[in-house]
C-alpha positions as CSV (number, residue, x, y, z in Angstrom):
1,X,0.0,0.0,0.0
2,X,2.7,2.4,0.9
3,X,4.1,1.9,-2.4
4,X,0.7,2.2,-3.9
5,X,0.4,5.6,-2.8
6,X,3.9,6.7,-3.7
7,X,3.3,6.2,-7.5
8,X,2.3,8.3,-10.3
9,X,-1.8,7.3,-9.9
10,X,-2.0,7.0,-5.8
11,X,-6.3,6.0,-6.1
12,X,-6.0,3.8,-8.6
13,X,-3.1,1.8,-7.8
14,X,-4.6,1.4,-4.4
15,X,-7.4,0.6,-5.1
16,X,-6.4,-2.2,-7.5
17,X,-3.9,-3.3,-5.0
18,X,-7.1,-3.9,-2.4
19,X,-9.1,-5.8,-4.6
20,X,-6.4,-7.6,-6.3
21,X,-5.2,-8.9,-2.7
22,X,-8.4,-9.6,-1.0
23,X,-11.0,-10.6,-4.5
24,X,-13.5,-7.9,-3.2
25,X,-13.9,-4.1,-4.4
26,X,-12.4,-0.9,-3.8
27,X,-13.7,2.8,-4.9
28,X,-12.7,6.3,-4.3
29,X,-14.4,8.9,-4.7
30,X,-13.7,13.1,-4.6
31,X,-15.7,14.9,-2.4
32,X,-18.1,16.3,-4.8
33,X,-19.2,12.4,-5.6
34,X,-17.2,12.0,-8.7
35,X,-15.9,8.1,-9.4
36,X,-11.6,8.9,-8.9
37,X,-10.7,5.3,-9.2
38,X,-12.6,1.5,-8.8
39,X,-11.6,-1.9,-8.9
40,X,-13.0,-5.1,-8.7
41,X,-16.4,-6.6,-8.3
42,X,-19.0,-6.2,-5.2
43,X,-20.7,-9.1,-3.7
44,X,-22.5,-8.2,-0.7
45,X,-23.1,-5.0,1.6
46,X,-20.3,-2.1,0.4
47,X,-19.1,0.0,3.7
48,X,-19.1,3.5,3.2
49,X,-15.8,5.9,4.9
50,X,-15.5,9.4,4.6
51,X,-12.0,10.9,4.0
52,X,-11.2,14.1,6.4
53,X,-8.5,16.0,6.4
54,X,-8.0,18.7,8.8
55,X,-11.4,18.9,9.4
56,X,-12.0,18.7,5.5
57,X,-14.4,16.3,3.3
58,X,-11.7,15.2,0.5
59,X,-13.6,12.1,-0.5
60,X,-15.2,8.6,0.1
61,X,-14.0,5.0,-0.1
62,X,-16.3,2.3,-0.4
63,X,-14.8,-1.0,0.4
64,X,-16.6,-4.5,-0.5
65,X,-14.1,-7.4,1.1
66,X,-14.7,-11.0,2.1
67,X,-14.8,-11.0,5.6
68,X,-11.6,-12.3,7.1
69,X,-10.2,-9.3,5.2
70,X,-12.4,-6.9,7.6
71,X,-9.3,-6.1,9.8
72,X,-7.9,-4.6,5.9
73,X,-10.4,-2.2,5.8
74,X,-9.6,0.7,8.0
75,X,-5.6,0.8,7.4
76,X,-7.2,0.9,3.4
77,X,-9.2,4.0,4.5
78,X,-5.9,5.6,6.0
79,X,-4.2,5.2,2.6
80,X,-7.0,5.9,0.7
81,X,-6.7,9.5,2.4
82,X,-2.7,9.5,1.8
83,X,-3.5,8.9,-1.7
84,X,-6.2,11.3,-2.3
85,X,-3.4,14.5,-0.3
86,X,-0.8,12.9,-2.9
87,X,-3.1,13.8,-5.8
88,X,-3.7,16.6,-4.3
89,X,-0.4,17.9,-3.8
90,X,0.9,16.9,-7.2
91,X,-2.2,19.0,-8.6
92,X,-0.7,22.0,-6.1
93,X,2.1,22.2,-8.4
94,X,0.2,22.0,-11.6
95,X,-2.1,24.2,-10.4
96,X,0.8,27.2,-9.9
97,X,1.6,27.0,-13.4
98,X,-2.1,27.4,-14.6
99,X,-2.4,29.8,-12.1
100,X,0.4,32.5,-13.8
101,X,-1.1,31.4,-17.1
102,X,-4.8,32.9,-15.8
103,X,-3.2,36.2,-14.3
104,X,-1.5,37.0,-17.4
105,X,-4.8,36.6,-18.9
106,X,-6.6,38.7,-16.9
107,X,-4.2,41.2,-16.3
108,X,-4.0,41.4,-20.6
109,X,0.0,40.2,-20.2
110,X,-1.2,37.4,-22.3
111,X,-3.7,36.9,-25.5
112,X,-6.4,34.5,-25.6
113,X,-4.9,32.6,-27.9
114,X,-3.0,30.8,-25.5
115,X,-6.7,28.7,-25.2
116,X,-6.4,27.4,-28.5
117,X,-8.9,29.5,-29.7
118,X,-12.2,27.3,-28.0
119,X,-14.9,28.7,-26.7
120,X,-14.5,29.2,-22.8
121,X,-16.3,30.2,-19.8
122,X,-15.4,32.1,-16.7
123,X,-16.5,31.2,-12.6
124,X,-15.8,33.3,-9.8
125,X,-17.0,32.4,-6.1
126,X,-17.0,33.8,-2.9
127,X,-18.2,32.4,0.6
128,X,-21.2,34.1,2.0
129,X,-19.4,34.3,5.8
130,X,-17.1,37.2,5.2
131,X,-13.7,36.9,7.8
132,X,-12.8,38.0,10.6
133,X,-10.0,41.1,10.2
134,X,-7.6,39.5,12.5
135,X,-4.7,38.5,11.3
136,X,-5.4,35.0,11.9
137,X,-9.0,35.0,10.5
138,X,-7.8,36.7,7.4
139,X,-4.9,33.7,6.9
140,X,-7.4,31.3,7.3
141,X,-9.8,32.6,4.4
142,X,-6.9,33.1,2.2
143,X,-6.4,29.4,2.8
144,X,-10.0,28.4,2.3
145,X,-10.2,30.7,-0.7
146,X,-6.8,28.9,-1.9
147,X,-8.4,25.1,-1.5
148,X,-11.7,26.3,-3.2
149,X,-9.4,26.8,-6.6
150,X,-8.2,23.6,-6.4
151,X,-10.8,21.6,-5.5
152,X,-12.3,23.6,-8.4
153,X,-9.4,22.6,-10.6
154,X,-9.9,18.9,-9.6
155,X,-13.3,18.9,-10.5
156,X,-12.4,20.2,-14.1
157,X,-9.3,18.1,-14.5
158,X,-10.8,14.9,-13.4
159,X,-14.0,15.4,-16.0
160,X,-11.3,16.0,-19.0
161,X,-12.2,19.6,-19.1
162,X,-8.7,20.8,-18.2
163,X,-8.9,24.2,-17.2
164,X,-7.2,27.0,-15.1
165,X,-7.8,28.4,-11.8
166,X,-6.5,31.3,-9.6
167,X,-7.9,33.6,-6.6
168,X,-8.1,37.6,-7.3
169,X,-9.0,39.6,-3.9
170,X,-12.4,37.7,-1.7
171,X,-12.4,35.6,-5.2
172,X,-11.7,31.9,-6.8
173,X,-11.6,32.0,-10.2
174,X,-11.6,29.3,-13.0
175,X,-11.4,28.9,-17.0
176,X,-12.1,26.3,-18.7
177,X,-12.8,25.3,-22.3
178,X,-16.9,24.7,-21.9
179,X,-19.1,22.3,-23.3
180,X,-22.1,22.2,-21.9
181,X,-22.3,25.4,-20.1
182,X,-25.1,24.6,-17.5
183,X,-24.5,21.6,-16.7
184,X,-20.9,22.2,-16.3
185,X,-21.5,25.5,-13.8
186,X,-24.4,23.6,-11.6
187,X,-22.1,20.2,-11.4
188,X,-19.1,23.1,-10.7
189,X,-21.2,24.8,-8.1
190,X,-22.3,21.3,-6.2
191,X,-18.7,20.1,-6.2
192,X,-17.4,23.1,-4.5
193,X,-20.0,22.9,-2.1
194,X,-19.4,19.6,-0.6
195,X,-15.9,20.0,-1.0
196,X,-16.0,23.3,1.1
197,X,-19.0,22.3,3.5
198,X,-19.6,26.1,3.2
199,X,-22.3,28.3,1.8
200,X,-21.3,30.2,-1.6
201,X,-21.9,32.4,-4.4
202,X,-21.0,31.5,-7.7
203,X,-21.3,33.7,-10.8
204,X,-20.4,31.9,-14.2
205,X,-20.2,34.2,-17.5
206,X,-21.2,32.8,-21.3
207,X,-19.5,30.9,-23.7
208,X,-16.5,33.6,-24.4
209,X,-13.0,34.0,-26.6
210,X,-12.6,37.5,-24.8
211,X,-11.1,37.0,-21.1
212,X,-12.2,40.5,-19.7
213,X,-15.6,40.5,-20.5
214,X,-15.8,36.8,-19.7
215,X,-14.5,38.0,-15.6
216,X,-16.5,40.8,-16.2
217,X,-20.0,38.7,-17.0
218,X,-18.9,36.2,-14.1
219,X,-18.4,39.2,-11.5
220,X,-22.0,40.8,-12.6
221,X,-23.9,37.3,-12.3
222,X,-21.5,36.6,-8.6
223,X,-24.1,39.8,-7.8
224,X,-27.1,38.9,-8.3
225,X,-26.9,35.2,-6.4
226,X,-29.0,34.7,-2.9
227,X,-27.2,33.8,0.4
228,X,-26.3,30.6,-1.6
229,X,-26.4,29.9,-5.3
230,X,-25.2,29.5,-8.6
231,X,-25.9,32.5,-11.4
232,X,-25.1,32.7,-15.3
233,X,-24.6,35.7,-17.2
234,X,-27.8,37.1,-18.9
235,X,-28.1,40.6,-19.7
236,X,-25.7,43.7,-18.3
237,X,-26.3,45.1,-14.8
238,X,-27.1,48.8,-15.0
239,X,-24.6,49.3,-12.0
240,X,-21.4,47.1,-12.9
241,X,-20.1,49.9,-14.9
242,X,-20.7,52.2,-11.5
243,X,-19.9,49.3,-9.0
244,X,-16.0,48.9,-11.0
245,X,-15.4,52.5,-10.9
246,X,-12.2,54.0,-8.5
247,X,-14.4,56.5,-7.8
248,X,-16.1,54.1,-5.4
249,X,-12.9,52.8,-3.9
250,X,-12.7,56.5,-1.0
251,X,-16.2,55.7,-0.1
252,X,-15.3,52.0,0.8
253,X,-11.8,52.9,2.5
254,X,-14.3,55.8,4.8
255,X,-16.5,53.4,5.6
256,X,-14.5,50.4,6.6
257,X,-12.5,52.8,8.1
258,X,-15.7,53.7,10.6
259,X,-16.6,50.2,10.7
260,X,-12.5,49.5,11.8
261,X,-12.8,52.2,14.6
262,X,-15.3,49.3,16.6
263,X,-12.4,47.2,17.0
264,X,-14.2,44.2,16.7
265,X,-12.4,42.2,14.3
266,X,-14.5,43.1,11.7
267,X,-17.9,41.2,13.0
268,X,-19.9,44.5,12.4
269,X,-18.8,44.8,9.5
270,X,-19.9,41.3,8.3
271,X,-23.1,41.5,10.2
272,X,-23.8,44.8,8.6
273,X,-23.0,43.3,4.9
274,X,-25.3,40.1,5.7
275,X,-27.8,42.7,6.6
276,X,-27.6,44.4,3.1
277,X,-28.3,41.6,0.7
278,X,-30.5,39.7,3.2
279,X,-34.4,40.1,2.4
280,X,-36.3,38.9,5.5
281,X,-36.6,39.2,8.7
282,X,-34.1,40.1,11.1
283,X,-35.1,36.8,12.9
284,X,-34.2,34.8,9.8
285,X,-31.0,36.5,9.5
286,X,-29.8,35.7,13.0
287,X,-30.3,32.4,12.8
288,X,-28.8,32.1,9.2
289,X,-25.6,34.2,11.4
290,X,-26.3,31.8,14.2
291,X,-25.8,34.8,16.6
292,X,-28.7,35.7,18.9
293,X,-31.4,38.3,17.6
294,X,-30.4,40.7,20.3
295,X,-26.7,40.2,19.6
296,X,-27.5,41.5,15.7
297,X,-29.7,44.1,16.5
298,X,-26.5,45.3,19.2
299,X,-24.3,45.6,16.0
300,X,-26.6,47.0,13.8
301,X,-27.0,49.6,16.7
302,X,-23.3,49.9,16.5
303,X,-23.3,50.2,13.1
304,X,-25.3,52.9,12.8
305,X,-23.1,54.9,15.5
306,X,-20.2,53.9,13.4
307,X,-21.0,55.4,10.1
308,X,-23.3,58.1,11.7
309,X,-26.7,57.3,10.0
310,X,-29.8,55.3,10.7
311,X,-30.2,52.1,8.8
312,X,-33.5,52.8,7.9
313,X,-32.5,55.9,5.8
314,X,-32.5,55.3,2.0
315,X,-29.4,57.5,1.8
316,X,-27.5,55.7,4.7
317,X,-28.6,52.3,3.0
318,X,-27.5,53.4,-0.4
319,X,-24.3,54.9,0.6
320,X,-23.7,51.5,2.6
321,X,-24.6,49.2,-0.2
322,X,-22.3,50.9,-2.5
323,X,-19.2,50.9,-0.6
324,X,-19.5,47.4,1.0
325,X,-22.0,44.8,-0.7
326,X,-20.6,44.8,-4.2
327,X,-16.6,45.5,-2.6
């Protein structure tokens, strides 16, 4: 086994190993539900293990063995999981080079036709729980943000679609040559969400040769998605032309600024933004928070002292909006 997971195609090597050695079957699968590798044939009741990995869904193994091969079954599990990080960590590497490729792209240091001239779509996704502004929340959302591309990327890669991925700002961000453009963002949007166990937004642009306006489609349809969705591009958004200007970026800098001064590690802040694209009741929103309904209405209180206007002012709400629930 250890040698299994050492070579060049950890899942299936193991997996053939397993049923090779005890005439049962072996499966792994990604998080997202996808079939990685399988061997053998099943005969009976197939046990079910979930991989985890710092806390992490990475995957499944179903095992199938005769049953004085039981005792097999949960040192197969433990190298199912070293096999699955092995993949991972050889994709790491791959993934660094796609990821220069796909800044050069949308930086304009590098032409579209670098895709071979296909058709291509662009996703970008954010989680709905904004961070923390400590230092330490802050590392660990880079890091989330960082595994959302790959698992992204692994989702592509192991469907054949190839692709690139990256993260820009609060944002993952993926290319890939497209197909079958709904199918592929819904099946993108699921994946990501069992492999992140964490509510997101995902905005997915048409079929494009242009890279700007691709990012530009999948940023406008990222604002329009509920507290947790999937969106594709379908006409322009009035605002986006408003929403991308610098003029916007003093007002945001003021008002996190006046947010900042509560020293709170930024909960206002996120309670406040929740508060602005939520459309119920205040009730609803505290338990989607999970925070008490007096602990929101404290910050919204503190809010309002903050940035020196009532929330139920149109012009304290609109000047909100624009500097923090499109930022």
């Amino acid at each position: 086994m250890r040698g299994a997971v050492s070579s060049r195609r950890p899942e299936r090597d193991l997996v053939r190993l397993v049923a090779r050695l005890t005439g049962g079957f072996a499966e792994i699968r990604a998080s997202w539900g996808d079939v990685v590798a399988q061997a053998g044939t099943v005969s009976g009741n197939v046990q079910e293990f979930k991989l985890v990995h710092a806390g992490r869904n990475v995957g499944k193994v179903q095992l199938n063995v005769p049953g004085h091969w039981a005792d097999l079954a949960p040192v197969a599990v433990e190298y199912a999981l070293l096999a699955r990080l092995q993949s991972a960590s050889a994709g790491a590497a791959r993934r660094r080079v796609g990821e220069r490729t796909l800044d050069a792209l949308l930086d304009g240091r590098e032409q579209a036709g670098t895709l071979d001239d296909e058709p291509f779509a662009v996703a970008l996704a954010t989680f709905v729980q904004r961070p923390g502004r400590g230092t330490g929340a802050q590392a660990a959302h880079a890091y989330a943000l960082d595994v959302l591309a790959g698992a992204g990327e692994g989702f592509f890669n192991e469907r054949g679609l190839g692709g690139l991925c990256t993260v820009r700002g609060e944002h993952a961000v993926w290319l890939w040559p497209t197909h079958d453009l709904p199918v592929e963002a819904q099946d993108l949007f699921t994946a990501l969400r069992e492999s992140s166990g964490q509510a997101l937004r995902l905005g997915v642009s048409t079929c494009q040769r242009n890279v700007a306006a691709a990012f530009g489609e999948a940023g406008q349809a990222a604002g329009k998605v509920g507290p947790d969705g999937v969106e594709i591009f379908t006409r322009p958004d009035a605002l986006h032309s408003l929403l991308q200007s610098p003029a916007l970026d003093e007002l945001r800098q003021q008002v996190r600024a006046e947010l900042a001064a509560l020293n709170d590690d930024g909960r206002t802040e996120a309670t406040l933004i929740a508060f602005l694209t939520h459309s119920g009741t205040l009730e609803e929103l505290a338990d989607r928070q999970r925070i008490h309904i007096n602990t929101l209405r404290y910050r919204l209180k503190a809010a309002e002292r903050a940035v020196k206007g009532p929330l139920n002012s149109p012009a304290t709400i609109s000047r909100l909006y624009l500097a923090l629930a499109h930022s």
